[in-house]
C-alpha positions in Angstrom: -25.0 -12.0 77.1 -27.8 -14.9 76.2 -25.3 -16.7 74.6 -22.2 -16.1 76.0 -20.6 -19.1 77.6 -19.6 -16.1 80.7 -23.0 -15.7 81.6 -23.8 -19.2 81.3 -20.9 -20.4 83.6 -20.6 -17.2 86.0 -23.8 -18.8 88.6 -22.0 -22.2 88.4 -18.7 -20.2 89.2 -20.0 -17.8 91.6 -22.0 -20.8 93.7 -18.6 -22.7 93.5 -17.0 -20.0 95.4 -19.9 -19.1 98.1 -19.8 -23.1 98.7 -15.9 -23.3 99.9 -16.1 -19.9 101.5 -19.1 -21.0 103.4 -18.0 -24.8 104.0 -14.0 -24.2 104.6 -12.6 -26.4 106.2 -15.8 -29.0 105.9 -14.6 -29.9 102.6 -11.3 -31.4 104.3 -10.9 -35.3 104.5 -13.1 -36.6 107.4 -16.1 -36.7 108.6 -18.2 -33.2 109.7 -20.8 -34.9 112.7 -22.7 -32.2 113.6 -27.1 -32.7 115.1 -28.5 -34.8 112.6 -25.3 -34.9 110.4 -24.1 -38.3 110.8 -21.5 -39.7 108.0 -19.6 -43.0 108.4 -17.5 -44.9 106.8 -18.7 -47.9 104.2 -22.6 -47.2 105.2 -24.4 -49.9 103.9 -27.1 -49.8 101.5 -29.3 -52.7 103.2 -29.6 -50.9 106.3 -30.5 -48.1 104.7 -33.5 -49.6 103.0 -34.1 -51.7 106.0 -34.5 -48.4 108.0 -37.2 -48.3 111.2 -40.3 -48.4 111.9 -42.2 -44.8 112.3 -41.8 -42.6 109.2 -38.8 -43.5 107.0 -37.3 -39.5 107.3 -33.5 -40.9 106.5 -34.1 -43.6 104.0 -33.6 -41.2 100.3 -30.8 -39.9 101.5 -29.2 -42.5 103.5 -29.8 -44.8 100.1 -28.0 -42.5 98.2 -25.2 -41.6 100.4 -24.7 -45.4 100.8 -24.8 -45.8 97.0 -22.5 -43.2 96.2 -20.0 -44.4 99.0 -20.3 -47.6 96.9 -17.8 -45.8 94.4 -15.8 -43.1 96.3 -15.3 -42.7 99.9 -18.2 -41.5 102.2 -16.4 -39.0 103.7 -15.9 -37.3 99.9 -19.6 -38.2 99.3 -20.6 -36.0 102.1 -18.1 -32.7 101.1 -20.1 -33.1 97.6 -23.5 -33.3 98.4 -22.9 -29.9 101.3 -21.5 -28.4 98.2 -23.5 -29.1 95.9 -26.3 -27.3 98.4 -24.3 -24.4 97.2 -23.9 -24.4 93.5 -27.2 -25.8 92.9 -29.0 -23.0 95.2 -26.6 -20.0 93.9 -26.9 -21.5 90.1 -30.9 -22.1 90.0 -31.5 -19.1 91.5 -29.4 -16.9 89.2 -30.6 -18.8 86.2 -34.3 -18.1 87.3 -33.8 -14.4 87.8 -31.6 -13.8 84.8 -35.2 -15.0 82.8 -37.1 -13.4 84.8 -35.2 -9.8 84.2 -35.1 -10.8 80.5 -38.2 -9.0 79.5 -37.2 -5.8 81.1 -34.7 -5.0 78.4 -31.7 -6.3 76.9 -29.3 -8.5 79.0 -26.4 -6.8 80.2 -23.4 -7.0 82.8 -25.5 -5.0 85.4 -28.6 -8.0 84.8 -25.6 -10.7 85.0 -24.6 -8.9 88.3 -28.1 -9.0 89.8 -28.9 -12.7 89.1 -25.7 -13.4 90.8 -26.7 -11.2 93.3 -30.1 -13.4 93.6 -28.1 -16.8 93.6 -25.7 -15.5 96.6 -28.9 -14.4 98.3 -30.6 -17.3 98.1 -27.7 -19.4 99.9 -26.1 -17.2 102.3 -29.3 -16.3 104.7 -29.9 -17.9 108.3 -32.1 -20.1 107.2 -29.5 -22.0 105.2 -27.0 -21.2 108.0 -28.8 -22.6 110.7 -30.1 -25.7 109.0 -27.0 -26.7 108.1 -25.7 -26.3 111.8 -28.6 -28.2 112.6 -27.2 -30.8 110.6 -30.0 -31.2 107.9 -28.5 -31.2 104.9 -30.9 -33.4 102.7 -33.2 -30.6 103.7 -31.0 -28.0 102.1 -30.5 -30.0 99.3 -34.1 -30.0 98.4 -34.3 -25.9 99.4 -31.2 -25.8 96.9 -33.4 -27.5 94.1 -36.6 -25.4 94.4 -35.4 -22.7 91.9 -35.0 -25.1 89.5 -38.8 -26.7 90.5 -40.0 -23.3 89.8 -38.9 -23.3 86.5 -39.8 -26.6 85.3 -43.6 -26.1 86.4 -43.7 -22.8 85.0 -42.2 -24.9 81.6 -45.9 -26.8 82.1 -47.6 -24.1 80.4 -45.8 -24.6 77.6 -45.3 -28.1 77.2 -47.1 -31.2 76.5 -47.7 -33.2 79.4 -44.8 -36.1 78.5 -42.4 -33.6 77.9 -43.6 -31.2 81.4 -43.6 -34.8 83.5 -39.9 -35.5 82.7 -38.4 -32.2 83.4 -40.3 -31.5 86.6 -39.1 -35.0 87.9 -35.6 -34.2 86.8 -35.8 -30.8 88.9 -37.4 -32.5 91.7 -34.0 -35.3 91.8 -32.5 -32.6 95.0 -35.9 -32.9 96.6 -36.7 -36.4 95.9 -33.2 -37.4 98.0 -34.1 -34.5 100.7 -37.1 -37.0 101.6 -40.8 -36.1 102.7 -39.7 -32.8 104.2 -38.2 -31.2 101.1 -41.3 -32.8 98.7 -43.4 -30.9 100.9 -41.4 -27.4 101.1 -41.7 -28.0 96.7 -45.3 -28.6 96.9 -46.2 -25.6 98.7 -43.8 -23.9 96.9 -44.9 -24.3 93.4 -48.2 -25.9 93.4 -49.6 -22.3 92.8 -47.2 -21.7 89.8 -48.6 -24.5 88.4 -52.0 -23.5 88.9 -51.5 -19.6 88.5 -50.2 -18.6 85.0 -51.4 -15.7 83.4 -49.7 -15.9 79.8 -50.6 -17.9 76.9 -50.4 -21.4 78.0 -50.5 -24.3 76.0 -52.3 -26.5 78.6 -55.2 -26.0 81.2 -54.5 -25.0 84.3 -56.3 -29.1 85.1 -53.8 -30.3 83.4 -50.3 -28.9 84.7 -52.2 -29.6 88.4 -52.1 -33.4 87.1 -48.6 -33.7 85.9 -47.3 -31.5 89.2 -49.2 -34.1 91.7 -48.0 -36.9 89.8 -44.2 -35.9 89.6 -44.7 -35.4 93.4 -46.2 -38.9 93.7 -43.3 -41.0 91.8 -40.2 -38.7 93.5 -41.8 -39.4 96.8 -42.5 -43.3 96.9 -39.6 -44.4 98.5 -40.9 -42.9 101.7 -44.7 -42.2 100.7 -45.5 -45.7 100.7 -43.2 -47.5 104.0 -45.3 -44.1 105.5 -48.6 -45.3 104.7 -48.2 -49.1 105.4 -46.3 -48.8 108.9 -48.3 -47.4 111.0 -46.4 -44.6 111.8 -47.3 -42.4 114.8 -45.8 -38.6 115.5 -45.7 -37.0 119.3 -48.2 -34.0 119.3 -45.1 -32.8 121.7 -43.3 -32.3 119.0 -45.0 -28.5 118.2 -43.9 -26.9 121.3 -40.4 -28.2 121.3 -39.6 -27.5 117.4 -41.5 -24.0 117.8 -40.1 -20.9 116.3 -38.1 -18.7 118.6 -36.3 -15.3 118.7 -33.1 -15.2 117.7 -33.1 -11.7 116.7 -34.0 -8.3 118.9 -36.7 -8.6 116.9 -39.3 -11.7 118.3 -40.3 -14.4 117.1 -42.4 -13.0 113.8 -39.0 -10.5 113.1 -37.0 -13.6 113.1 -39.0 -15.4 110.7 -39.4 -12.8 108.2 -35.6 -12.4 108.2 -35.7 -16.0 107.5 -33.9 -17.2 110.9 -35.9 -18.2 114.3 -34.6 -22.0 114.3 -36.0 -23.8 117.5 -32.4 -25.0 118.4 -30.0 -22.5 120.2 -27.2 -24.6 119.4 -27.3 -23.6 115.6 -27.1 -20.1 115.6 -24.5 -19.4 113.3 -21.5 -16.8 115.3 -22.8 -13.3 116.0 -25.8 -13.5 114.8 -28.4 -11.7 116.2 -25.8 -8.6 117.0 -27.7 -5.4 117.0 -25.7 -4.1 114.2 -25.8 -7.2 111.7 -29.6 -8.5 112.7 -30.5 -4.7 111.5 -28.2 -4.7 108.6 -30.2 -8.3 107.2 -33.7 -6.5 108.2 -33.0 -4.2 106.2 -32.2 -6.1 103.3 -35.2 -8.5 103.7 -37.5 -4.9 104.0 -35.4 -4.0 100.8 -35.9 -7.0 99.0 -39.2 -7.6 99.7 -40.4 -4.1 98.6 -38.7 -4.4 95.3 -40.8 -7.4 94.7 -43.8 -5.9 95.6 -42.8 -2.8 93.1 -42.0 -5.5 90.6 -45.6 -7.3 90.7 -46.7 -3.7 90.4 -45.5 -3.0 87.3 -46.8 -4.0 83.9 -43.1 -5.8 83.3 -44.3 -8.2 86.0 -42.8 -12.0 86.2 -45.5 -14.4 84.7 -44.5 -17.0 87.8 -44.8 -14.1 90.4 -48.4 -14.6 91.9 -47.1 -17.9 92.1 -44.4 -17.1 93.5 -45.6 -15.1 96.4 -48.9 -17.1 97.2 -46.7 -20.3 97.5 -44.1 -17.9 100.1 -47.3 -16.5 101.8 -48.6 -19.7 102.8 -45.1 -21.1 103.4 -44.8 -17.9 105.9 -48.4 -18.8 107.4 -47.6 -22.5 108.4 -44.6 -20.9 110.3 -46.3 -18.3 112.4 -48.6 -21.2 113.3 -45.6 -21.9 115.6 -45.8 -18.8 116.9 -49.1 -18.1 118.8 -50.6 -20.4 121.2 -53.6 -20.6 119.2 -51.7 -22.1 116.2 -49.5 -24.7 118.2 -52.5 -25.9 119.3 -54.4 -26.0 116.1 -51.3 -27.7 114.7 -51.1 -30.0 117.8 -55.3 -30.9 117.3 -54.1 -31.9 113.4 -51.3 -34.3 114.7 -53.9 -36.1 117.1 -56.3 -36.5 114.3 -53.9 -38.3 111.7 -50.0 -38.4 112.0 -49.8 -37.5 108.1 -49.4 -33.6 110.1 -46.7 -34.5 112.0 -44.0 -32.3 109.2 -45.9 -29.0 110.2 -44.0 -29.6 113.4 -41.0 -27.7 112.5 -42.7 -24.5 111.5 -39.8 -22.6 111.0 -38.7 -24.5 108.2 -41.5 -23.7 105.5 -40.1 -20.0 105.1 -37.9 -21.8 102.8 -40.6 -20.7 100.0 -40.3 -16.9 101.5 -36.7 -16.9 101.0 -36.7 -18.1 97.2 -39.4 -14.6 97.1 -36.5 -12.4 98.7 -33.7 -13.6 96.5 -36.2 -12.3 93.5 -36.8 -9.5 94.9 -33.2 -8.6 95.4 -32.4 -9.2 92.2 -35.0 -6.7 91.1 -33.3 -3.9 93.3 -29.8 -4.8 92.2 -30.7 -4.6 89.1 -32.8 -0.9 89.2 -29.6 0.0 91.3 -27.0 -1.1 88.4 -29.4 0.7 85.5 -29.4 4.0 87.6 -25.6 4.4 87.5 -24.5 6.3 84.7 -21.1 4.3 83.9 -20.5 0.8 83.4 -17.6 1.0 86.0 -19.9 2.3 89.0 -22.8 0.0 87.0 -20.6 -2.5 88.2 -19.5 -1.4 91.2 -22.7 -0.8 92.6 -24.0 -4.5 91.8 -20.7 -6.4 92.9 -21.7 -4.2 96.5 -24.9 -5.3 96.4 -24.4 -9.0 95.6 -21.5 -9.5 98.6 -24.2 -7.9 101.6 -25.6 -11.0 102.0 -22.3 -11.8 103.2 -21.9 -9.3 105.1 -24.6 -8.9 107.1 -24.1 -13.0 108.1 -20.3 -13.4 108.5 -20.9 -16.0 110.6 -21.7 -18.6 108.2 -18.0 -17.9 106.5 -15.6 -20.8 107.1 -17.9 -23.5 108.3 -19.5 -21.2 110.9 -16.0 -20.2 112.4 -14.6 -23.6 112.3 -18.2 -25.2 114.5 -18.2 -27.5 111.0 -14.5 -29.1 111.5 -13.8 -32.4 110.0 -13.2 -35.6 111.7 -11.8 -39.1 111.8 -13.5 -42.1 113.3 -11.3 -43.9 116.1 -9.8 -47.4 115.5 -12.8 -49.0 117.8 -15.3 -47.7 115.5 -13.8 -49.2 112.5 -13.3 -52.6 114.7 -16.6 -53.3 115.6 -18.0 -52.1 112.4 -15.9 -55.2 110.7 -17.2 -57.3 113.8 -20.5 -57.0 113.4 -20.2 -57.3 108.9 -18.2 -60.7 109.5 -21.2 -62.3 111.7 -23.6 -63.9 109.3 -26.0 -64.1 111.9 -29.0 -62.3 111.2 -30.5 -59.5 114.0 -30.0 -56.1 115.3 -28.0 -53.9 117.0 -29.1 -52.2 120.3 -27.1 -49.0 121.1 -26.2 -47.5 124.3 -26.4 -45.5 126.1 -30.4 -44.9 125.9 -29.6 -41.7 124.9 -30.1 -40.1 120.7 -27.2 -37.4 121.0 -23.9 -37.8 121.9 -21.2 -35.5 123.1 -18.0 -36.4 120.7 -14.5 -35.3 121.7 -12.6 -36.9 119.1 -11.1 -33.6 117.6 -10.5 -31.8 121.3 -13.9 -30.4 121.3 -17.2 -31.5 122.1 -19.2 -31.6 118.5 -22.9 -32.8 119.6 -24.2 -35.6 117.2 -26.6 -38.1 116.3 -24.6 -41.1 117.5 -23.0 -42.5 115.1 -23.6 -46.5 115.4 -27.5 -45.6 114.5 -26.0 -45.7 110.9 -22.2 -47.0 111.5 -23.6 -51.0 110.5 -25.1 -53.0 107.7 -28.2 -54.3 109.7 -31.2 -52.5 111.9 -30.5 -50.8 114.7 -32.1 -50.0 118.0 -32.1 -47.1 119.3 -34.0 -44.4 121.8 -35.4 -41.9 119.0 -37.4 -39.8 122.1 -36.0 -36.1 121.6 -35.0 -34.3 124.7 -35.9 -30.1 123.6 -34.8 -27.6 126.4 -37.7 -24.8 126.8 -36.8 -21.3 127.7 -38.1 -21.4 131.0 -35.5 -24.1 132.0 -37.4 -26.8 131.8 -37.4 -30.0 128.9 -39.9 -31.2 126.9 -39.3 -35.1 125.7 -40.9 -36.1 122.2 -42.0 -39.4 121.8 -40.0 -41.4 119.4 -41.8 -43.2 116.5 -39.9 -46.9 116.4 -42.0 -49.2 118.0 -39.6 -52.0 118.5 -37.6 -49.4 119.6 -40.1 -48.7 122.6 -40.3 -52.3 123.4 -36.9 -52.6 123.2 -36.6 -49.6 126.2 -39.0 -51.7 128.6 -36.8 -54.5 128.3 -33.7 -52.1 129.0 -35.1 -50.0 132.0 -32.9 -47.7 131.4 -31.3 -45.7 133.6 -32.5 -41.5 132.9 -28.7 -40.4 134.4 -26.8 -42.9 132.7 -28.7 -44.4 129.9 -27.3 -47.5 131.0 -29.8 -50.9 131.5 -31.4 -52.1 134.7 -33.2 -54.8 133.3 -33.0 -58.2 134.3 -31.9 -61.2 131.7 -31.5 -58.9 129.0 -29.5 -61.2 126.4 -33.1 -63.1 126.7 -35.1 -59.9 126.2 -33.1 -58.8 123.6 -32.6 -61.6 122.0 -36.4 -62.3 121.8 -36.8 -59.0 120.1 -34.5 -59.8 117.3 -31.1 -58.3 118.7 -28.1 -60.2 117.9 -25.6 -57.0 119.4 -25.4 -54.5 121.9 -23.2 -51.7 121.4 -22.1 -49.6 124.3 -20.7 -46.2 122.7 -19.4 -44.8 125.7 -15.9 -45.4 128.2 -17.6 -48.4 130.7 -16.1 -47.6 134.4 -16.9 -51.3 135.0 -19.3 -54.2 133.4 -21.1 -54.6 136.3 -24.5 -54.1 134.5 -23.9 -56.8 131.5 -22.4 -59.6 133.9 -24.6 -62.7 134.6 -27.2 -61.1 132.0 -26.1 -64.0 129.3 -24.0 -62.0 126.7 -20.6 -63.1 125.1 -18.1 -59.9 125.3 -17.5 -59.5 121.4 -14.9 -56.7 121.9 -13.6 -54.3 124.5 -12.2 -51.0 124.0 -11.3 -47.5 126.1 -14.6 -46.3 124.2 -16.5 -48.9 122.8 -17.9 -52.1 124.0 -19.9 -54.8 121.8 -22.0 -57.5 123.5 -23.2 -60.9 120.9 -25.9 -62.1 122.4 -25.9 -66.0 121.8 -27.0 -67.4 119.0 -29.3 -69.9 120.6 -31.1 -66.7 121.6 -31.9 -64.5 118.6 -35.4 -65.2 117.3 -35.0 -63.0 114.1 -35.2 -63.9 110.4 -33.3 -61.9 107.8 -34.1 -58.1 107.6 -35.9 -57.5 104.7 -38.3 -54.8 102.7 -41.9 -55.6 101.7 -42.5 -56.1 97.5 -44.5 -53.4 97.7 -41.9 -51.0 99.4 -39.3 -52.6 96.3 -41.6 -51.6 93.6 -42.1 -48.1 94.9 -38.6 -47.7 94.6 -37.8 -49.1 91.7 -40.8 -46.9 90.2 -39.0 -44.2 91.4 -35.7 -44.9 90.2 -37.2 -45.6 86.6 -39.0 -42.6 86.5 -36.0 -40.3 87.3 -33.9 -42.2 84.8 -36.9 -41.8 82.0 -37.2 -38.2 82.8 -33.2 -37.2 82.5 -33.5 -39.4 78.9 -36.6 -38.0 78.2 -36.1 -34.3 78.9 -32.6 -34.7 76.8 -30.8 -32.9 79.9 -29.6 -34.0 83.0 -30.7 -31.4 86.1 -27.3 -29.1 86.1 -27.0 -28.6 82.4 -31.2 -28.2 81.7 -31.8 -24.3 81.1 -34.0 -23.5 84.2 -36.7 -22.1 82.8 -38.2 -21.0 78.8 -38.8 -16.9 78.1 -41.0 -16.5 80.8 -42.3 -13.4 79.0 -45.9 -13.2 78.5 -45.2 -13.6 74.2 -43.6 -17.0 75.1 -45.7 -20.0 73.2 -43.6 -23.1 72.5 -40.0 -23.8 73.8 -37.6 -23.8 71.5 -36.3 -27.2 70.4 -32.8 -27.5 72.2 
């Protein structure tokens, strides 16, 4: 089985599969626009870089997925990068546990079954189902990559530190695009594997903790350093309204531990939470989690698994802090003291690191279920059951959530005053209305609520109202601050309407103007223009749905948007480093083995 090209293939294969039953009809031609999903056509790689003020959360990935666009359609771009979430969690995982069941006896099709087993776990939970209703799919793609960060800083031990660098940065590429977020989720993840190994090691313990914070360091400097140099600010708001809650019969702390408990109701994948199914996936987590526990009992043990679960257990202790009173606040007093805190927000999402431990674990008891069968047929049997409950105890993830992740195409008017705007060689930005983040689109007969799309739909800076509008339980809302200051100056200038989002500002081409606007987009049907009359803006384009607004150029006081050199050279840095470690490592991320023999014998790699 080592070398057989099935068993090498079979996690690529198998996460290939889970992806289009999971995505459906995502993968179609069009655009899926979904929370903080938001793909448009031709995005533009300036505006990207030129992001806003406040931390840069969007700039990795919108780079990339203005790069790739560069070469094939956006709309593709975005079908490949929710896929690859797929086959690169289902494939790292698999990989990890197949080398991590290797020293328990020789390979078989019941061990091959198992890992699979792991990979499909590892994908198909509600953490991954409601983050990717949620629309955070750079997030997911740095969850997808953490298996394979596992195993390159377990590889540390056994490297020198050249050779340990450049495969840790290659596994950290999925993170590294994910943004700030997803370094974070690796660091907590795997800092104690690199600190924690108890075989033979060729390197002190000193010395893998160098190589892992610097890795970290040169994948995060596209946002690390704009982060450090702009002042950012976070709403200590922000704890209450992204807090864990129950979306299970079980509370708050059941709903974590079964790897759900988003903040938003609106991504809940379809029946979940039933009585029937949210016991069913209890069950499995209790069943997975106590095979893990069984396996760091025995003398067999993984050499990465006190890693392993200190990295889950303090994962699983930031997100409780969302759930008592006590913890909000400490979290809260953090934010006030330095905005660097402001990621521990979303609690909910660092049981990421809790559900790499299950996945494990559940490989474990697949495999102790396939070895107790006494025939290969119900050897095989009993593992293919295994590996497909994950499915079945979350059905509502199948078929992009029941068809909630439907493709769509952008109207005419969008594609209009997109080529309006790129044909001005004017400099300044674009102020989009209403005063309002989220929009409710009805393009494909249903409302799909969204990001709205002209934040990212031009190749210069926008403006727009980044405050976040949370519903509570009790009925009530709780607003957290944006972090754009021009933004914020731009919404005194606006007086914006809280019904409407509309302006009731007076001589707004001149306020505008004098904060560097050159457009105003209104995204929404206009009844009448009552509002932008006498207010000294040229009508650029009217539509049923869109209107754009030029403010004169006599009036724009802005010079050409631009990044700092030291915001340049921390990318570039970045970009070299990634490139040096793919050379370097002789293997890009998809084809590097995951991890060496993990087994507590293991001294050198062998040369590939």
């Amino acid at each position: 089985m080592r070398g057989s090209w099935t068993a090498r293939l079979l996690p690529w294969a198998v996460g290939l599969a889970t992806g289009v039953l999971a995505l459906g009809p995502a993968l179609g031609r069009g655009f899926v626009l979904r929370y903080d999903m938001v793909f448009v056509p031709e995005p533009s790689v300036e505006a990207a870089l030129a992001g806003a003020d406040g931390f840069p959360r969007a700039i990795p990935s919108d780079v990339v997925v203005a790069a790739l666009s560069a070469l094939v359609p956006s709309d593709l771009v975005q079908s490949a990068l929710l896929l690859a979430i797929f086959v690169l969690g289902t494939a790292g995982a698999a990989r990890l546990a197949l080398r991590l069941l290797r020293d328990r006896g020789p390979l078989g099709p019941g061990t091959a079954v198992a890992a699979v087993a792991a990979g499909v776990a590892y994908v198909w939970n509600p953490f991954v189902a409601e983050r990717l209703l949620l629309g955070q799919w750079a997030v997911l793609l740095g969850y997808a990559g953490l298996p394979w960060v596992v195993a390159a800083t377990a590889r540390l031990a056994d490297r020198t530190p050249g050779r340990g660098l450049a495969g840790l940065v290659c596994a950290l590429i999925p993170a590294a695009i994910g943004g700030f977020s997803s370094v974070l989720i690796s660091a907590l993840t795997v800092g104690p594997v690199a600190l924690w190994n108890r075989g033979p090691a060729v390197t002190r313990w000193w010395s893998r903790a160098g190589v892992f914070v610097s890795a970290l360091v040169l994948v995060s400097l596209p946002w690390l350093v704009p982060s450090l140099t702009g002042g950012a600010v976070t709403d200590p708001l922000g704890v209450e309204a992204f807090a864990p809650r129950s979306d299970t019969p079980f509370g708050e702390l059941g709903s974590l531990f079964v790897l759900g408990g988003v903040w938003n109701a609106g991504a809940v994948p379809p029946g979940y939470g039933e009585p029937v199914t949210a016991l069913l996936r209890l069950v499995l987590c209790v069943s997975a989690l106590a095979a893990w526990a069984y396996w760091m009992w025995r003398r067999d043990r993984p050499v990465i698994g006190a890693g392993v679960s200190a990295g889950a257990a303090a994962g699983f202790a930031v997100a409780l802090l969302g759930v008592v009173g006590s913890g909000r606040a400490l979290t809260a007093g953090l934010i006030g003291l330095w905005p660097g805190f402001g990621p521990l927000r979303d609690a909910q999402l660092y049981v990421a690191p809790f559900g790499l431990l299950q996945a494990l674990g559940f490989a474990f008891a697949v495999s102790c279920l396939a070895g107790a069968a006494h025939t290969p047929v119900w050897r095989a049997g009993a593992g293919a059951f295994a590996a497909l409950l994950p499915v079945v105890v979350l059905p509502g993830l199948a078929w992009g959530a029941g068809g909630r992740m439907a493709p769509v195409d952008y109207p005419d008017e969008w594609h209009g005053v997109q080529a309006e705007v790129a044909a001005d060689d004017v400099p300044g930005s674009v102020v989009v209305l209403p005063w309002n983040a989220y929009r409710g689109l009805d393009w494909s007969g249903e409302t799909v609520v969204s990001l709205d799309p002209a934040t990212k739909l031009f190749d210069r800076r926008t403006l727009w109202n980044d405050d976040l509008s949370v519903g509570t339980a009790d009925g009530g809302t709780v607003v957290v601050g944006g972090e754009d200051q021009l933004a914020r100056e731009a919404a005194e200038v606006l007086d914006p309407d809280p019904e409407t989002g509309l302006p009731r500002g007076e001589e707004l081409a001149d306020g505008l103007g004098g904060l560097g606007a050159r457009y105003v987009l209104v995204s929404t049907p206009v009844d009448n223009g009552f509002w932008y009359e006498g207010q000294g803006f040229e009508v650029a384009r009217e539509g049923a749905e869109l209107t754009l607004l030029r403010v004169p150029e006599a009036r724009v006081k802005a010079d050409k948007p631009g990044i700092t050199g030291l915001e340049v050279t921390g990318g570039l840095v970045t970009v070299v480093a990634i490139i040096w470690s793919v050379a370097r490592s002789g293997s890009s991320l998809v084809l590097q083995c995951p991890g060496p023999k993990l087994g507590r014998s293991t001294r050198k790699e062998s040369p590939k």
